[in-house]
C-alpha positions as a Markdown table, in Angstrom:
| # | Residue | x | y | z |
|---|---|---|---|---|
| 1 | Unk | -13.8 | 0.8 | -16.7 |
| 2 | Unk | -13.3 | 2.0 | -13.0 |
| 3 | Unk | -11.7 | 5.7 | -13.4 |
| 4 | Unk | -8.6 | 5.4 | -11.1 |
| 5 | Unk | -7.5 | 8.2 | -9.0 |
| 6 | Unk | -5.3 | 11.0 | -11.0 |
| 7 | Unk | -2.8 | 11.1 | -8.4 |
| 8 | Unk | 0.1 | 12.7 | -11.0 |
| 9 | Unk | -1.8 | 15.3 | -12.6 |
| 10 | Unk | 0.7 | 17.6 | -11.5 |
| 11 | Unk | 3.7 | 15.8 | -13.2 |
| 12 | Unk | 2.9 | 17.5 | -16.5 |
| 13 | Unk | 6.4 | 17.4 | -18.5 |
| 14 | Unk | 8.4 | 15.4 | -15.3 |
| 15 | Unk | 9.2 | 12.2 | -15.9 |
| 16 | Unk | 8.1 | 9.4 | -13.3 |
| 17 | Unk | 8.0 | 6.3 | -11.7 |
| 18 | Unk | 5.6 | 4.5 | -11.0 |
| 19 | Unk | 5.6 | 1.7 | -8.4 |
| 20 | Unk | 2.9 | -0.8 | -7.3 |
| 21 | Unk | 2.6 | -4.3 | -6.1 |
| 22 | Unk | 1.4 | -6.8 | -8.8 |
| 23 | Unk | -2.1 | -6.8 | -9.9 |
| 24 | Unk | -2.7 | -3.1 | -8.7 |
| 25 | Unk | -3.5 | -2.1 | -11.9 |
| 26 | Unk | -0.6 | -0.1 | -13.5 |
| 27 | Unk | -0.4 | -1.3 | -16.5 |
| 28 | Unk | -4.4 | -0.6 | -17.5 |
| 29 | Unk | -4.2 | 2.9 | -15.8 |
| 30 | Unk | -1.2 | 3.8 | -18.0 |
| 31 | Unk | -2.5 | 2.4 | -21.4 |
| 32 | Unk | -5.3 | 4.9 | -20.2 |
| 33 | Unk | -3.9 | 7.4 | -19.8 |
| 34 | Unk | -1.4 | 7.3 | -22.7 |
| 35 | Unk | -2.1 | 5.2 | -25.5 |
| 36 | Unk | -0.5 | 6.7 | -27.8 |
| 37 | Unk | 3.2 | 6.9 | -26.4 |
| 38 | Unk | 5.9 | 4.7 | -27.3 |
| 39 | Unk | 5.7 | 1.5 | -25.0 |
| 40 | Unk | 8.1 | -1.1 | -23.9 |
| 41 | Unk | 6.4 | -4.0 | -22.3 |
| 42 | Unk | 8.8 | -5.9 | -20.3 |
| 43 | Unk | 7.3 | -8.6 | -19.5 |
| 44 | Unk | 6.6 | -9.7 | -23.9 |
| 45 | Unk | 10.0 | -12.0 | -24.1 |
| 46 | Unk | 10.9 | -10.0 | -27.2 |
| 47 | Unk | 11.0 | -7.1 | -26.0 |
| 48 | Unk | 12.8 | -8.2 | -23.0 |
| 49 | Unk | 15.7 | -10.3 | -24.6 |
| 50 | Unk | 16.6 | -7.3 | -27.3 |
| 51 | Unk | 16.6 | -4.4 | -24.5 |
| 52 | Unk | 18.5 | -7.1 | -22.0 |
| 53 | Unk | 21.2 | -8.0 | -25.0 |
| 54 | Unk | 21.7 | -4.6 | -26.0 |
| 55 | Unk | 20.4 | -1.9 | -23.7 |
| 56 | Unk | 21.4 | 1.2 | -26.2 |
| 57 | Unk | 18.7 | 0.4 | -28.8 |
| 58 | Unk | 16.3 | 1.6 | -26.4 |
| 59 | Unk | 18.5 | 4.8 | -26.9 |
| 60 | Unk | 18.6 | 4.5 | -31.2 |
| 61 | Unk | 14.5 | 3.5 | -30.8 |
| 62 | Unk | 13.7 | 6.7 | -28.8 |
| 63 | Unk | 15.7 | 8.8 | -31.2 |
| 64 | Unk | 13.9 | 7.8 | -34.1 |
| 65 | Unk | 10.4 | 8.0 | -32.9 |
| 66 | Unk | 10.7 | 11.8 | -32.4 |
| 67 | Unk | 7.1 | 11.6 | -30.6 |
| 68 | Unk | 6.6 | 14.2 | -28.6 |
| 69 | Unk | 4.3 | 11.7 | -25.9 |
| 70 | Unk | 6.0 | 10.3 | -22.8 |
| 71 | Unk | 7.9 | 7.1 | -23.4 |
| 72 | Unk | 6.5 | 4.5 | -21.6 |
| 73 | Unk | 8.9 | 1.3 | -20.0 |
| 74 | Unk | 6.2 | -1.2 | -18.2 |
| 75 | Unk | 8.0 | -3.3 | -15.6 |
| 76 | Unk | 11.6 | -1.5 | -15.8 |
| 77 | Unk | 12.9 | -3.2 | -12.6 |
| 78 | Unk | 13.2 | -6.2 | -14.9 |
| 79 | Unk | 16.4 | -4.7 | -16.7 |
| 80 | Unk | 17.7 | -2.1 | -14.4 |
| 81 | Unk | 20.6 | -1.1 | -16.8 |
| 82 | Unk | 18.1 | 0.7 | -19.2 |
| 83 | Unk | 17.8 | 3.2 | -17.2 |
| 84 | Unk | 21.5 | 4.6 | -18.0 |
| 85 | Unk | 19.5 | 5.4 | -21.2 |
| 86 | Unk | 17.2 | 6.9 | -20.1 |
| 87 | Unk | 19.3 | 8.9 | -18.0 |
| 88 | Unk | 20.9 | 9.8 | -21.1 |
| 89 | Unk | 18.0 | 11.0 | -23.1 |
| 90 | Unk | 16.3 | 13.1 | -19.7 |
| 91 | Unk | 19.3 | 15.1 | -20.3 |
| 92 | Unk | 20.2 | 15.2 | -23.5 |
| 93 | Unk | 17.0 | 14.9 | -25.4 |
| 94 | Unk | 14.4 | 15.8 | -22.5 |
| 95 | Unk | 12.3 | 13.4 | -23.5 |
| 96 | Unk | 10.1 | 12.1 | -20.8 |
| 97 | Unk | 9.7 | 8.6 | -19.5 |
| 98 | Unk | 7.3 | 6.9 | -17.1 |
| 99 | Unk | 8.7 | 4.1 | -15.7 |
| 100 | Unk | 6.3 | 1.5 | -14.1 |
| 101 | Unk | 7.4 | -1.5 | -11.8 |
| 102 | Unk | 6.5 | -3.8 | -9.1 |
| 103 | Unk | 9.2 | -2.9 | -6.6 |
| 104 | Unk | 12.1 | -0.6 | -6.8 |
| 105 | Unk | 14.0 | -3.3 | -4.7 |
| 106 | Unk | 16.2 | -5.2 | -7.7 |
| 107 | Unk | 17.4 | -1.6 | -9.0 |
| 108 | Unk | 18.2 | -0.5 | -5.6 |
| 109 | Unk | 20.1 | -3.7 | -5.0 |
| 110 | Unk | 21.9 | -3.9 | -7.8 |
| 111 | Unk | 22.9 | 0.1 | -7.3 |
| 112 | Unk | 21.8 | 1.2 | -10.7 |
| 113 | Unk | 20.0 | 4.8 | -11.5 |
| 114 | Unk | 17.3 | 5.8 | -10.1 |
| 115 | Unk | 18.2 | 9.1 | -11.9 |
| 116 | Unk | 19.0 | 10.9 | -9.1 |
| 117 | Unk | 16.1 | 13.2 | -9.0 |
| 118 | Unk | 15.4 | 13.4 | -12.3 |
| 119 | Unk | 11.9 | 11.4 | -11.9 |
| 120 | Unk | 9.0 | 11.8 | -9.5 |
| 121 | Unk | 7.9 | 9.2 | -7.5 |
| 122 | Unk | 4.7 | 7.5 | -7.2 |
| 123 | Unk | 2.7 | 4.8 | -5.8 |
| 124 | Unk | -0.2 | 2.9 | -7.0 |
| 125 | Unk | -2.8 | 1.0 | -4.4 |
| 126 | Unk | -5.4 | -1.6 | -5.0 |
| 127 | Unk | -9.0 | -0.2 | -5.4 |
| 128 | Unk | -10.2 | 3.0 | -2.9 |
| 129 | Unk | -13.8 | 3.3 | -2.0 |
| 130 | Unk | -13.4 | 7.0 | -3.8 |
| 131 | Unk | -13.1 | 5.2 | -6.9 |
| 132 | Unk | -16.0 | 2.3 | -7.2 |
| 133 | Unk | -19.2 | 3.4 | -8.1 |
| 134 | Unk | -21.7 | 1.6 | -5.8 |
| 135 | Unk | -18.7 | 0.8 | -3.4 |
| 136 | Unk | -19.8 | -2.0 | -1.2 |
| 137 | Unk | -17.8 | -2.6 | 2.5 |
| 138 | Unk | -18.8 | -6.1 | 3.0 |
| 139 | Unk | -17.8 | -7.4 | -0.8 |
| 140 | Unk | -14.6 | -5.2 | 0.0 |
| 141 | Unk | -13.7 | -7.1 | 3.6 |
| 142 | Unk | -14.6 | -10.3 | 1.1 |
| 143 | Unk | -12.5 | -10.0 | -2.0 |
| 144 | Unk | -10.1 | -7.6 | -1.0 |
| 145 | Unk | -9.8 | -4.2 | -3.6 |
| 146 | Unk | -7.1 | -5.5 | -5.9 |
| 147 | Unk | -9.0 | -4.7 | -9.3 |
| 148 | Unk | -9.5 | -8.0 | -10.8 |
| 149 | Unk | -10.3 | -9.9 | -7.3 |
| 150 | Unk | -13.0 | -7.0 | -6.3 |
| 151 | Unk | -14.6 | -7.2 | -9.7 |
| 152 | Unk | -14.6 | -10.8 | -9.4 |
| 153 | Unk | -17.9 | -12.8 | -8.2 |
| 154 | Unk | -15.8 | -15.6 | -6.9 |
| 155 | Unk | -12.2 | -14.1 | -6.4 |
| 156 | Unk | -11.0 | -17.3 | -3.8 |
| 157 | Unk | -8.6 | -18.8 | -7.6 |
| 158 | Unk | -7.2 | -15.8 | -8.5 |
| 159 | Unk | -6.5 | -15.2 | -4.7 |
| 160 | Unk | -5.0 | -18.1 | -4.6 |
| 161 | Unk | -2.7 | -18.0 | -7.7 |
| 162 | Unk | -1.9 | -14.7 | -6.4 |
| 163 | Unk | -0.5 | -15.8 | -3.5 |
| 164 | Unk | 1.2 | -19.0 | -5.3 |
| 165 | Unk | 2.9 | -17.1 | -7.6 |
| 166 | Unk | 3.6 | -13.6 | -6.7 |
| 167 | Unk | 3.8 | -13.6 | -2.8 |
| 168 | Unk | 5.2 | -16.9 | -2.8 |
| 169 | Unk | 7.4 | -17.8 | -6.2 |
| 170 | Unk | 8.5 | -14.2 | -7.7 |
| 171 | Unk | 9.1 | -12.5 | -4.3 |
| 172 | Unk | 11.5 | -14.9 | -3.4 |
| 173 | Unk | 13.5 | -15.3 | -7.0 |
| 174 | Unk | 13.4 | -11.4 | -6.7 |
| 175 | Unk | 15.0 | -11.7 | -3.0 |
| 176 | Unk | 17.0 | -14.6 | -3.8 |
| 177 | Unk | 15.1 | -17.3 | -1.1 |
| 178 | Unk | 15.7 | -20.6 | -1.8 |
| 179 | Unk | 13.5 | -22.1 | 1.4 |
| 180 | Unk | 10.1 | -22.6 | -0.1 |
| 181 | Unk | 8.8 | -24.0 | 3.3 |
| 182 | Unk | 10.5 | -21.1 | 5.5 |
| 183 | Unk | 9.5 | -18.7 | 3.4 |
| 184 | Unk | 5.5 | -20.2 | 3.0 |
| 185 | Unk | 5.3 | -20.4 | 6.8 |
| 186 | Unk | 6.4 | -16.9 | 7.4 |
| 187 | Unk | 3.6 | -15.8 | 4.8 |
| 188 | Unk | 1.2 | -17.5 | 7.2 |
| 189 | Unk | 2.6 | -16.3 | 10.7 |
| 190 | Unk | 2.7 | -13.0 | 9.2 |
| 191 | Unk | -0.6 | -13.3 | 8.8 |
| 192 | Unk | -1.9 | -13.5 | 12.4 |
| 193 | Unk | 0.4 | -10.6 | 13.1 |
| 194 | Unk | -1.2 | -8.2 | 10.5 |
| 195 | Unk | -2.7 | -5.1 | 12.2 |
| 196 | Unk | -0.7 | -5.8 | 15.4 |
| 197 | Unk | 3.0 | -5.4 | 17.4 |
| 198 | Unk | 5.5 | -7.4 | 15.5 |
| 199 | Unk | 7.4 | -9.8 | 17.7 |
| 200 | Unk | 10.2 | -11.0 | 15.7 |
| 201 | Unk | 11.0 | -14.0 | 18.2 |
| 202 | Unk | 7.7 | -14.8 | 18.5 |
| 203 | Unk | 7.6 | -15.3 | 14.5 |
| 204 | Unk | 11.0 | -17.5 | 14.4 |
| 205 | Unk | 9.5 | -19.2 | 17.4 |
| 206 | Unk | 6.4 | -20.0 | 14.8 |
| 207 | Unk | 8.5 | -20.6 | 12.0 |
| 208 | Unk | 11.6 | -22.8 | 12.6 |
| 209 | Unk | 13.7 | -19.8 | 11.6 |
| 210 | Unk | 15.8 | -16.9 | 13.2 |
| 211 | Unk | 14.8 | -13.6 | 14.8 |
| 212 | Unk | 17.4 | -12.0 | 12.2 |
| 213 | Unk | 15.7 | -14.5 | 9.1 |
| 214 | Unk | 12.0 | -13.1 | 10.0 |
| 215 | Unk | 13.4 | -9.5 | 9.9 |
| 216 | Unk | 14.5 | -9.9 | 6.6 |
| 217 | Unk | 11.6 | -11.5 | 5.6 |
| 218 | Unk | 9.6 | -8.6 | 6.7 |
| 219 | Unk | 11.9 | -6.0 | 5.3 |
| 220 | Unk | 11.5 | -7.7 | 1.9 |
| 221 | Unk | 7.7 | -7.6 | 2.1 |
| 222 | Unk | 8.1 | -3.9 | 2.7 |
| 223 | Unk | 10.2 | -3.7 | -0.3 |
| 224 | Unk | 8.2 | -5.4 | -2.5 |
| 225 | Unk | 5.7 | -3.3 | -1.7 |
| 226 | Unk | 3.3 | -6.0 | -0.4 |
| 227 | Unk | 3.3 | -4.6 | 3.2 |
| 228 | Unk | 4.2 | -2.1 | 5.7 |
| 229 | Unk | 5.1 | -1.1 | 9.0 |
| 230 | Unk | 2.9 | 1.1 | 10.7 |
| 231 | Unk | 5.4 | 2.9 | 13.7 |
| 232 | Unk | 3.9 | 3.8 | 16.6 |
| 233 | Unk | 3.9 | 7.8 | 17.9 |
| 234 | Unk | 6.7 | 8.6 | 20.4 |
| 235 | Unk | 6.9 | 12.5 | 20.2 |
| 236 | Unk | 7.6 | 13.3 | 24.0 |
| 237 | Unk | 5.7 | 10.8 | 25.9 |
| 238 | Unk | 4.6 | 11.7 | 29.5 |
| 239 | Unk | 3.3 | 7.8 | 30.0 |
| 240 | Unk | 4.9 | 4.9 | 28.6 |
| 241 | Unk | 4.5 | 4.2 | 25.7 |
| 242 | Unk | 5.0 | 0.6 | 23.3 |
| 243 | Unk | 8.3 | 1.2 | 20.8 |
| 244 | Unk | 7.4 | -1.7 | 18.5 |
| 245 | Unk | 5.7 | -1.2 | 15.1 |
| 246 | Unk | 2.8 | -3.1 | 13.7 |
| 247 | Unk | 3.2 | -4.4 | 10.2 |
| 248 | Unk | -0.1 | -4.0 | 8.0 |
| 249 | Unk | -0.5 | -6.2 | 4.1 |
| 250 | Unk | -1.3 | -4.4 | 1.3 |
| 251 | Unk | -4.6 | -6.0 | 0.9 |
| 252 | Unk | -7.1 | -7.3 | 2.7 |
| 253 | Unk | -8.2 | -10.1 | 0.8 |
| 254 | Unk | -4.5 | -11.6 | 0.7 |
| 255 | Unk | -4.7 | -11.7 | 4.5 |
| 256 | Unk | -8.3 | -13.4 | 4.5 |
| 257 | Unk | -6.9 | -16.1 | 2.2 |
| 258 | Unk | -3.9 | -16.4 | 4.7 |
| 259 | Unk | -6.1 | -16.9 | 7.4 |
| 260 | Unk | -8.9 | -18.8 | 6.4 |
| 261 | Unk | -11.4 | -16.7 | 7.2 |
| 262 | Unk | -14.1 | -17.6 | 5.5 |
| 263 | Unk | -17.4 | -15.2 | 4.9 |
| 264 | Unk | -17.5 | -12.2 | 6.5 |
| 265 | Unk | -20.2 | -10.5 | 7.9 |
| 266 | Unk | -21.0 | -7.4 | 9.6 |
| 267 | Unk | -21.2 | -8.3 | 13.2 |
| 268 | Unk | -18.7 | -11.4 | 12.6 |
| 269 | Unk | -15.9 | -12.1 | 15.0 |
| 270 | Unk | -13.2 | -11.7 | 11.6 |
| 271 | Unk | -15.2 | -8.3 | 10.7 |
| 272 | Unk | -13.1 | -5.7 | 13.2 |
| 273 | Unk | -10.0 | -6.7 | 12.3 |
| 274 | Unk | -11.0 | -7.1 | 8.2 |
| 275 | Unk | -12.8 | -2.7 | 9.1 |
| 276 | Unk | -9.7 | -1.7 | 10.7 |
| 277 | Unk | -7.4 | -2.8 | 8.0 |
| 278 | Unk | -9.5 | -1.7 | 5.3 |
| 279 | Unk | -9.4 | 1.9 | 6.9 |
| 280 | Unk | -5.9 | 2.0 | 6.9 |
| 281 | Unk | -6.1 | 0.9 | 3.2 |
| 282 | Unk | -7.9 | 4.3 | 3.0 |
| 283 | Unk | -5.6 | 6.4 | 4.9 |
| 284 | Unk | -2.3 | 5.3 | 3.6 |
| 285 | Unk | -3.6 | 5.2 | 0.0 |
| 286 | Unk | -5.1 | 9.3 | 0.7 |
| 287 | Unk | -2.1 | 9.9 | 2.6 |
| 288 | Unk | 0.1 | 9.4 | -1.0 |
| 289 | Unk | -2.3 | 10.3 | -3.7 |
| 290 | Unk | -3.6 | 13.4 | -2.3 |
| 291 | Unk | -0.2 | 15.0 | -2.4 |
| 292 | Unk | -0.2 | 15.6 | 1.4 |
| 293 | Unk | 2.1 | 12.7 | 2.1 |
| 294 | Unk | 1.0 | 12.9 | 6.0 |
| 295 | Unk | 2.7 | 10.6 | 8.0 |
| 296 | Unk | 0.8 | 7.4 | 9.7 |
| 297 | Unk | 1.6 | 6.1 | 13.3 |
| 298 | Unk | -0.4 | 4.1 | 16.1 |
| 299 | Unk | -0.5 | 4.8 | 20.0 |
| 300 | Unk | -0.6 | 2.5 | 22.5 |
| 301 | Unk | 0.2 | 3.0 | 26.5 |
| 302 | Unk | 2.1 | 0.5 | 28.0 |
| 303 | Unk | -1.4 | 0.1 | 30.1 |
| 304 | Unk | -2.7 | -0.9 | 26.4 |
| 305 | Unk | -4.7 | 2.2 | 26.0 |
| 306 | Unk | -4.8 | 2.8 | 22.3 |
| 307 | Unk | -5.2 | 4.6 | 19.3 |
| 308 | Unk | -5.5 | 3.2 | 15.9 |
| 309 | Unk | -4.5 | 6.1 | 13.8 |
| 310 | Unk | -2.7 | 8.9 | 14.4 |
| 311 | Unk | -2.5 | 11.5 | 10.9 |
| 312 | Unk | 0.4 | 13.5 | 10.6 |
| 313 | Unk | 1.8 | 15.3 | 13.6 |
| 314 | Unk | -1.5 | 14.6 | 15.8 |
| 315 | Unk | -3.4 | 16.9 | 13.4 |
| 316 | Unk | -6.2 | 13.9 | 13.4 |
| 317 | Unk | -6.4 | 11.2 | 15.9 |
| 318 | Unk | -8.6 | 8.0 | 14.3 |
| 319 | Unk | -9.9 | 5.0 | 16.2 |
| 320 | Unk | -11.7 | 2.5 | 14.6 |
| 321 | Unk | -14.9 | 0.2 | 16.0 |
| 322 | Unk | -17.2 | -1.7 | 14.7 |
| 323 | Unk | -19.8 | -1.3 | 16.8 |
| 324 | Unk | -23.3 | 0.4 | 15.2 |
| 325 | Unk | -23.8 | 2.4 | 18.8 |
| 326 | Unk | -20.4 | 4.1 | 19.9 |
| 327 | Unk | -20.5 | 5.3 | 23.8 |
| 328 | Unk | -17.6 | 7.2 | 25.7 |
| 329 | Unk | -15.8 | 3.5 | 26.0 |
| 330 | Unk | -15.4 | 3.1 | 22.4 |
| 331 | Unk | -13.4 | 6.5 | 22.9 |
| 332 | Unk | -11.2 | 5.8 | 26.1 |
| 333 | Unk | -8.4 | 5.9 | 23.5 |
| 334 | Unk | -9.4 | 9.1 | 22.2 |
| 335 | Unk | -9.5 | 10.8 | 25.4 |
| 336 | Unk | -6.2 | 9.4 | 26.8 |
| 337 | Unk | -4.7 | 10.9 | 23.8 |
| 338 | Unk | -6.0 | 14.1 | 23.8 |
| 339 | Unk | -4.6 | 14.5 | 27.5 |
| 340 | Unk | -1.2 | 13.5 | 27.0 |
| 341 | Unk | -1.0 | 15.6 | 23.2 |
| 342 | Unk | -2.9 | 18.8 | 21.7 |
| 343 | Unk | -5.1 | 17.3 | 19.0 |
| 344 | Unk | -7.6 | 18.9 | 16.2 |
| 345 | Unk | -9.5 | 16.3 | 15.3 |
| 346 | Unk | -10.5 | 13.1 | 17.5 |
| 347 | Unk | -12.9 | 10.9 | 15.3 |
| 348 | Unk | -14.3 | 7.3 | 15.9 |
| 349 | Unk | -14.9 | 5.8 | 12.4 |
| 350 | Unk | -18.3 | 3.2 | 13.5 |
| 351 | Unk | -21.0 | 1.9 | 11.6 |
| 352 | Unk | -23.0 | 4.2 | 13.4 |
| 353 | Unk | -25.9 | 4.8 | 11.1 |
| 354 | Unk | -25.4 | 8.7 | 11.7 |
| 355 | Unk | -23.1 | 11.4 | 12.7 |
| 356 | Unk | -22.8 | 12.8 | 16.1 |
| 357 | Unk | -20.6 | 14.8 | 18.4 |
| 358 | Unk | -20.2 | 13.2 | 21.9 |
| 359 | Unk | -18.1 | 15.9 | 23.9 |
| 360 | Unk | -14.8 | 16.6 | 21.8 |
| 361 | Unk | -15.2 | 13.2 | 20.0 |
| 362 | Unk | -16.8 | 13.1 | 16.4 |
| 363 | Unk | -18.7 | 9.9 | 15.6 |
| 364 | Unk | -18.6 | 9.5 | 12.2 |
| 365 | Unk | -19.9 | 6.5 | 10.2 |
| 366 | Unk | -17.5 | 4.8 | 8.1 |
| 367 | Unk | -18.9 | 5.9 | 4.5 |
| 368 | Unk | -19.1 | 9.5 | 6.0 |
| 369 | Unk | -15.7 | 9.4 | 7.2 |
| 370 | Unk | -14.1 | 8.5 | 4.2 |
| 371 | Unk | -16.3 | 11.2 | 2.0 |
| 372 | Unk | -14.4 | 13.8 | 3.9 |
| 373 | Unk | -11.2 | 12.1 | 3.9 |
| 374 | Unk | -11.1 | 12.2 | 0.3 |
| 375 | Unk | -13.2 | 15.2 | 0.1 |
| 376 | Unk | -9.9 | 17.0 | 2.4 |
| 377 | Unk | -11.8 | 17.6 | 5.4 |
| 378 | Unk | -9.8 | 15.3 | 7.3 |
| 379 | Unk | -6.6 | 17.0 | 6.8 |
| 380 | Unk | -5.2 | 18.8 | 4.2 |
């Protein structure tokens, strides 16, 4: 078994959430880590119709347990009312819960407890290089790093279902769709955009729908967890700079799918845009589990001079290229940057096959790069 990153170590005697997108490996991780604890598996029909019927036993089950592990609800957006009990028993009992799901979006909608402060919050990603033994970069760009289509030797099926019936079918019965088509064709427009400006005209140009239907679309993505926007950095502009934000899937492999990319290779047309999403995969995921919880944003001129990744508040400016022999034009980003803003780190993440300092700008190669990312030499 893959050990995953211990992101909540510090949650000792806090109850918590835990959120994820489908297939991220949640439920393994928690088994894991407590498999001893009281667990209510949401998605075993039993289960579900006695806790939907009559909410309260939960209450009467807890109570007579009198185990002093964490209480463990798997998939809890699926009956939001439970969580009046366990509300109930935070305060009254102090027991401790941790609450997994694939989207907080149903709770939120149907304004139930989130209990108000009274849980942590965290996220779990697909697969981080930090975390494979042997990582490889090309079977990553390949399969994508959702556990069980990484692992796979032919993951294109399970991609596929995937996509059939989580992207597809139970994102929109959770969002209440009923255009299967619409919704379909968005899923492949959204594609093309991933990693770049999102033009919602240009999308309900694409799709037969509404500026105002793609929006939605998006936002429901966002809260289900199987994307996000990526705003750009607007802190006191001397040039002009684009507003718009990019939107970036969860997972590579769901976008290769989408697109019909086929194999690829280092060198490839697809690879760029397959490295560049895969580092922010790296940076987002680091961004939440080392504790930092740095903001991300892009930078681009209205000249389209750009930066990929800016960390926090310009504490590390990122650009990412593919290319195995980085010169000053790889960095024209970089250096635009770093005359407009006051930046500590400028780095071009390359396949370089070393390290090297040319003028303020480190070259790093990617595999270095992300050992001191997760190392916290990045930032911190």
């Amino acid at each position: 078994m893959i050990e995953r990153q211990q992101f909540f170590k510090g949650s000792e005697g806090e109850s918590f959430f835990l959120w994820g997108a489908i297939q991220t490996g949640k439920s393994t991780l928690l088994k894991a880590l407590y498999p001893d604890s009281l667990w209510f598996d949401l998605l075993q029909t039993d289960v579900f119709g006695r806790l939907q019927r009559n909410p309260s036993q939960l209450r009467e089950i807890v109570l007579a347990s009198q185990s002093s592990y964490p209480v463990v609800i798997d998939e809890i957006q699926k009956i939001p009312a439970l969580l009046d009990e366990v509300h109930w028993l935070i305060e009254n009992q102090r027991t401790r819960f941790v609450l997994s799901g694939s989207s907080p979006r149903k709770i939120i909608r149907t304004q139930a407890n989130l209990l108000g402060g009274r849980a942590l919050r965290y996220e779990l990603f697909p697969f981080v290089s930090h975390e494979i033994p042997d990582f490889s970069l090309i079977r990553a760009l390949n399969h994508g790093l959702l556990p069980r289509h990484y692992l796979a030797t032919n993951p294109d099926k399970l991609i596929e279902s995937y996509i059939g019936n989580y992207l597809r079918d139970e994102i929109m019965a959770e969002a209440r769709l009923r255009n299967v088509t619409s919704f379909a064709r968005f899923l492949e427009v959204a594609a093309f955009s991933n990693g770049e400006m999102v033009n919602y005209s240009n999308i309900a140009s694409e799709t037969g729908t509404s500026a105002p239907t793609v929006k939605e679309y998006f936002q429901i993505l966002e809260d289900t967890l199987v994307g996000r926007f990526l705003p750009s950095f607007q802190k006191k502009p001397k040039r002009r700079v684009i507003l718009a934000p990019k939107f970036y899937f969860f997972d590579i492999g769901i976008v290769n799918y989408l697109l019909k990319r086929g194999n690829i290779e280092t060198g490839s047309e697809t690879f760029g845009n397959a490295f560049e999403h895969f580092i922010y995969q790296e940076l987002i995921a680091h961004s939440h589990y080392s504790g930092v919880q740095y903001p991300l944003y892009y930078w681009r001129t209205a000249s389209q001079i750009e930066v990929d990744f800016v960390l926090g508040v310009h504490e590390a400016a990122v650009e990412v290229k593919s290319t195995s022999n980085a010169t000053p034009r790889h960095a024209k980003g970089l250096k635009s940057f770093a005359e407009e803003y006051t930046v500590k780190k400028q780095i071009l993440v390359t396949n370089d096959p070393f390290p090297r300092q040319m003028g303020n700008i480190l070259v790093l190669p990617w595999n270095i790069f992300l050992q001191q990312l997760w190392a916290g030499k990045i930032i911190n």
